[in-house]
N, C-alpha and C positions, 0 to 999 in steps of 0.2 A: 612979384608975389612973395611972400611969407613964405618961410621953410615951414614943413610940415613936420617934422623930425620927434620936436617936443609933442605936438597934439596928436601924432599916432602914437607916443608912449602912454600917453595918458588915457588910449582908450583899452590899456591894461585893464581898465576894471570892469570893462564890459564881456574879459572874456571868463567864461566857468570853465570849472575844472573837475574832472571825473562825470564829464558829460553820459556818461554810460551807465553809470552807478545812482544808487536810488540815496540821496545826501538832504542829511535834514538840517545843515550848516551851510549854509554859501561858501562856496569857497572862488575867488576870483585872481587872477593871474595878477597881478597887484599886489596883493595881502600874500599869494604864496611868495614870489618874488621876496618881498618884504622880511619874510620869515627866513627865507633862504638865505639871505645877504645878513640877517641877527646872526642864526647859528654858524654859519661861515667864518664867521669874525671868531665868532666863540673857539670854532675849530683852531682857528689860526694863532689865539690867544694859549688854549691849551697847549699846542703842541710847541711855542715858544717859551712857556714857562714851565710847562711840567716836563717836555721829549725834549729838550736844548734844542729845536727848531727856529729856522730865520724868517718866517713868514714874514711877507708883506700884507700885515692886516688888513688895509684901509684899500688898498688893491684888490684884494683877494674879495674882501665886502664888494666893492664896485661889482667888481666880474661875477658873482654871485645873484646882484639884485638883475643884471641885467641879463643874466644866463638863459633865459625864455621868453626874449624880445621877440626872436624868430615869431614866435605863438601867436603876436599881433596880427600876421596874414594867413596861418595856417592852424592856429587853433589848437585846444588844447587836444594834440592825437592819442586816443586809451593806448596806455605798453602795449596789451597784446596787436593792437594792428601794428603799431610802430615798429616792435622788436620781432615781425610775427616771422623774417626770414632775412637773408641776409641781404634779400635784393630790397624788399624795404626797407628795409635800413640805410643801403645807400641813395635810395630815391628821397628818403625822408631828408637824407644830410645833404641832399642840391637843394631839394626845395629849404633848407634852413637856408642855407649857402647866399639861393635866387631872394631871399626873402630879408637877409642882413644887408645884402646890397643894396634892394632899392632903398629900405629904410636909408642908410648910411647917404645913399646921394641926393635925401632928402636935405641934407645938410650943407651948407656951404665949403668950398674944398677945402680950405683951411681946415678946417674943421673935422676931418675924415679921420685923419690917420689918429687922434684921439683917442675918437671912440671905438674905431677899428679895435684897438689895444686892448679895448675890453670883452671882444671875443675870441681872443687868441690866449691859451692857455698852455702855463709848463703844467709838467707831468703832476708835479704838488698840488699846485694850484685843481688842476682838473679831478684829482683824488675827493680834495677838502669838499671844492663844491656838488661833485657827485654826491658824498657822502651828506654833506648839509640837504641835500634836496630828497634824498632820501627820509632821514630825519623829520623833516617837514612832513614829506607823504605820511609817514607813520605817526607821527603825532598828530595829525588828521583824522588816520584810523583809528587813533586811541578816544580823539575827541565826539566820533558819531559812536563808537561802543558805549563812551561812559553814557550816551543819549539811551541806548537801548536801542541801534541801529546794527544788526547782525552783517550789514550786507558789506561792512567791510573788514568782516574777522578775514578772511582767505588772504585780501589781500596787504593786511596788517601783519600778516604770520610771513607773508612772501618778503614783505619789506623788512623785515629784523632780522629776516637768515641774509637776505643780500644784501644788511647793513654790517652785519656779524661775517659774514663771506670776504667783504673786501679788507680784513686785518689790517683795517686804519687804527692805532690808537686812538686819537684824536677823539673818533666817534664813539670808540667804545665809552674811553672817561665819560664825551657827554652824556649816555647812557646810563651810567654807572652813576652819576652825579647829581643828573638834569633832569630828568626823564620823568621820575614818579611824582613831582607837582604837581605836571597835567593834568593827573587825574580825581585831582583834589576841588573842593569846591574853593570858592575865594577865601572866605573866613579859615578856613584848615592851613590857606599856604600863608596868609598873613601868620600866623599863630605860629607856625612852624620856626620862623625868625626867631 
């Protein structure tokens, strides 16, 4: 038989995200992925050119796009049940755990300790991409406000204090830099050039 490895990544795009929330944008574990692994790099670019940082860019992208593979079996779980105590928290992190494994032995053995590699994270690394995923969430929220969707001001205001909380530069610059295009129409951010 075929390894299944690749065709359960690809059915990334089948899964939603803020399944609890009333969202007038699709948003599917794919595209956030996708977004995560853009600004990640971004992270990892700023703080090698502007903070004299050594990131491993193209690594750090990797382990970024791949950071919510686990989700493929377990779906996308709302923060508040995830974070909602510490004993969730660590039942949530076996079932990631139960959940990189089979994926991973879907693959041929050769081929394990690869991928393995891209869910194992140094301290930097795990910073950048919390921080990149973060980002993404909020620029999310920015993107159903500028709709006239109220239902995710609460947790738009939660996401910038504990993007501003973890005193990454990194995020901040992108912020400081990046951040107010989003809420421009296309002809405004063309023009801005």
């Amino acid at each position: 038989m075929n390894n299944g490895f690749f065709a359960m990544l690809f059915r990334m795009k089948h899964i939603e995200r803020w399944g609890i929330m009333h969202s007038l944008i699709p948003d599917h574990l794919s595209t956030h992925s996708l977004e995560v692994g853009f600004i990640a790099h971004a992270l990892s670019a700023i703080g090698n050119e502007k903070f004299g940082k050594n990131y491993a860019s193209s690594l750090v992208t990797m382990k970024a796009i791949y950071h919510d593979v686990p989700e493929i079996f377990t779906g996308d779980i709302p923060t508040p049940v995830k974070y909602y105590s510490e004993e969730t928290k660590q039942a949530y992190s076996k079932v990631e755990e139960a959940s990189l494994n089979k994926l991973t032995e879907m693959l041929p053995a050769e081929f394990r300790s690869s991928y393995m590699e891209l869910f194992n994270y140094s301290k930097d690394e795990k910073m950048l991409i919390k921080a990149a995923d973060r980002i993404s969430a909020y620029i999310k929220c920015l993107e159903e406000k500028n709709y006239g969707n109220r239902e995710f001001d609460i947790a738009g205001n939660r996401l910038l204090d504990a993007i501003k909380d973890m005193k990454c530069p990194e995020a901040d610059y992108f912020l400081e830099n990046f951040l107010e295009p989003f809420g421009f129409p296309i002809d405004s951010i063309l023009q801005a050039e």
